[in-house]
C-alpha positions as CSV (number, residue, x, y, z in Angstrom):
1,X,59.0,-6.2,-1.6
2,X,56.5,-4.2,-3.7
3,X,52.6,-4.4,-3.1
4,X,50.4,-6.3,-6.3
5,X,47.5,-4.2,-6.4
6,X,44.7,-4.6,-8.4
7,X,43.8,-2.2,-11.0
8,X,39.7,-1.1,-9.7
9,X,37.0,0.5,-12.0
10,X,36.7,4.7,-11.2
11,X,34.6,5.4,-8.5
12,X,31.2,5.8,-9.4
13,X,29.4,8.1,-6.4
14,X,25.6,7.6,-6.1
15,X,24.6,11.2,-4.2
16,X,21.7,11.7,-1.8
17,X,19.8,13.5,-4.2
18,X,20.2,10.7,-6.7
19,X,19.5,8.1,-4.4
20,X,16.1,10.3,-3.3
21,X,15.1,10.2,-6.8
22,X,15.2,6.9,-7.5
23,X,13.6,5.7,-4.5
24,X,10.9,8.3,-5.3
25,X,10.6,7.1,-9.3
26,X,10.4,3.4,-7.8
27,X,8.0,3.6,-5.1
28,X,5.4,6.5,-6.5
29,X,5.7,9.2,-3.5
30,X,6.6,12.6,-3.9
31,X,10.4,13.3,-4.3
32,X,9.7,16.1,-1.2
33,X,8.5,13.3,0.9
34,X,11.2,10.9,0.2
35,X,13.6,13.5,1.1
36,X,12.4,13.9,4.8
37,X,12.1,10.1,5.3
38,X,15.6,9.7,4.0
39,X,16.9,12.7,5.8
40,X,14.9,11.4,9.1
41,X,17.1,8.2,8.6
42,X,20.2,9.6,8.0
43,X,19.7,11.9,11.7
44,X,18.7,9.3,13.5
45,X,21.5,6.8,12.4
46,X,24.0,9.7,13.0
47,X,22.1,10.2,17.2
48,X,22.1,7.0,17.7
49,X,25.6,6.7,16.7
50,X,26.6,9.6,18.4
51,X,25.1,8.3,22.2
52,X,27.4,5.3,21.3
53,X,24.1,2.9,19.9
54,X,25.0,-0.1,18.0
55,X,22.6,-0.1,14.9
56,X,21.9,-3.4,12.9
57,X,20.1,-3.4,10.4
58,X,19.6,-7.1,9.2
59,X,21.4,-8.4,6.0
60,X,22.3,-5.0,5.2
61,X,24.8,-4.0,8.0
62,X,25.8,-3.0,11.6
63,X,27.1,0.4,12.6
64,X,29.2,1.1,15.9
65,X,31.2,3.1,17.4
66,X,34.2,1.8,18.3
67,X,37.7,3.5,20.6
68,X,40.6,3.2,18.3
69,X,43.8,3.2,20.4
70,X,46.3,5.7,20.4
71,X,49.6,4.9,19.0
72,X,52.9,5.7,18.1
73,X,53.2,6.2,14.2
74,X,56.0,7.7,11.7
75,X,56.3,10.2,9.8
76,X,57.2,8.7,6.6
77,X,59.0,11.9,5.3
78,X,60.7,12.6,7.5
79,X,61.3,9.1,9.9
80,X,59.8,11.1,12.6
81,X,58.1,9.2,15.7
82,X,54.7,10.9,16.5
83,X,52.2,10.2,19.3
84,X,48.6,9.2,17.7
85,X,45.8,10.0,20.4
86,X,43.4,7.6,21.0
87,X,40.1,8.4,18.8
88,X,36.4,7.4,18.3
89,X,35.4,5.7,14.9
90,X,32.6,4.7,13.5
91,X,32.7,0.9,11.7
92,X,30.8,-0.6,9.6
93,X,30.2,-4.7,9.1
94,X,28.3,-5.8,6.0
95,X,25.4,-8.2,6.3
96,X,24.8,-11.2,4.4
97,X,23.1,-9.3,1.1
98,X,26.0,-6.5,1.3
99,X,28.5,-9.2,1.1
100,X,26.8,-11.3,-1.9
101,X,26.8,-8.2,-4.0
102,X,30.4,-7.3,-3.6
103,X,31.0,-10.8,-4.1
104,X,29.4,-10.5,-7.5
105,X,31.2,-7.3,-8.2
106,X,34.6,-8.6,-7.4
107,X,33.6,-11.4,-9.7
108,X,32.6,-9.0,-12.6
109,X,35.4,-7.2,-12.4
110,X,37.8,-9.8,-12.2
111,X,36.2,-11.8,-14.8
112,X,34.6,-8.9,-16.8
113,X,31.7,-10.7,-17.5
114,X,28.5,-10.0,-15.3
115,X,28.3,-13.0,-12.5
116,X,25.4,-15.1,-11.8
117,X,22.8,-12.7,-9.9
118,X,22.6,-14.6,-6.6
119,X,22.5,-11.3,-4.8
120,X,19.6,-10.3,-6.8
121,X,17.5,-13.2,-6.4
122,X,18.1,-13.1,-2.4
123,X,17.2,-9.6,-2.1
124,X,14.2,-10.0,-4.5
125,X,12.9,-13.2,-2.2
126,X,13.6,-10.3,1.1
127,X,12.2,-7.5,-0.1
128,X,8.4,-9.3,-0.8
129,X,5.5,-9.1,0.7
130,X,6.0,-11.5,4.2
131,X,3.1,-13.4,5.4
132,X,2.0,-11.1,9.0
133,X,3.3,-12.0,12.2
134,X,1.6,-13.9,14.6
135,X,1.8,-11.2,16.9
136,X,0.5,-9.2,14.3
137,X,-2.3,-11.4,13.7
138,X,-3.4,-11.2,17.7
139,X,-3.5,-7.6,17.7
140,X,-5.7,-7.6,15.0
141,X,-9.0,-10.0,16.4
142,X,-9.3,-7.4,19.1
């Protein structure tokens, strides 16, 4: 029985450089200094990773490493059985906000009209200014 796929949109591939840029345009610092915060990011994600850390970050996403088990696959040339070691992967798990925008994308794209911004307003009512913690407020009356 043959696989119904769906036709997707090219790729469109955002790089570091032009993701550096834009944060730098949109918050006002130096493109230089974006570059080291972003970099700084990146290394630590990948260390953490590496020493087998669970990151979450919330509503965007949680990174882990997980033990994908070996197995025996086949060679679909040839019919051949090989032995597939066990390996170490990385997975990602979208958060809440990751999963509303490719929600909205699916629906653009299957629709092609641009779908109601629900993503947009979340991440707009996340991203302000929130009231300091109590905590924060302690530490503060010294």
């Amino acid at each position: 029985m043959a696989r119904v796929t769906e036709t997707k949109p090219a790729p469109f591939t955002i790089t570091k450089k032009e993701l550096i840029d834009r944060i730098a345009e949109k918050t006002g610092e130096k493109r230089v200094v974006v570059k080291k915060i972003v970099q700084s990011v990146l290394d630590e994600v990948v260390n953490d990773l590496g020493e087998g850390k669970r990151l979450e970050f919330r509503d965007f996403g949680v990174f882990e490493v997980r033990e994908r088990k070996a197995r025996t696959a086949q060679n679909p040339k040839t019919l051949e059985r090989v032995e597939v070691p066990s390996k170490w992967s990385v997975r990602f798990k979208a958060g809440r906000l990751m999963r509303l925008a490719t929600e909205q994308l699916g629906e653009k794209l299957s629709t092609g009209k641009p779908a109601p911004a629900k993503a947009d307003a979340q991440v707009a009512a996340f991203t302000e200014a929130k009231p300091a913690s109590k905590r924060a407020a302690g530490a503060t009356r010294g």
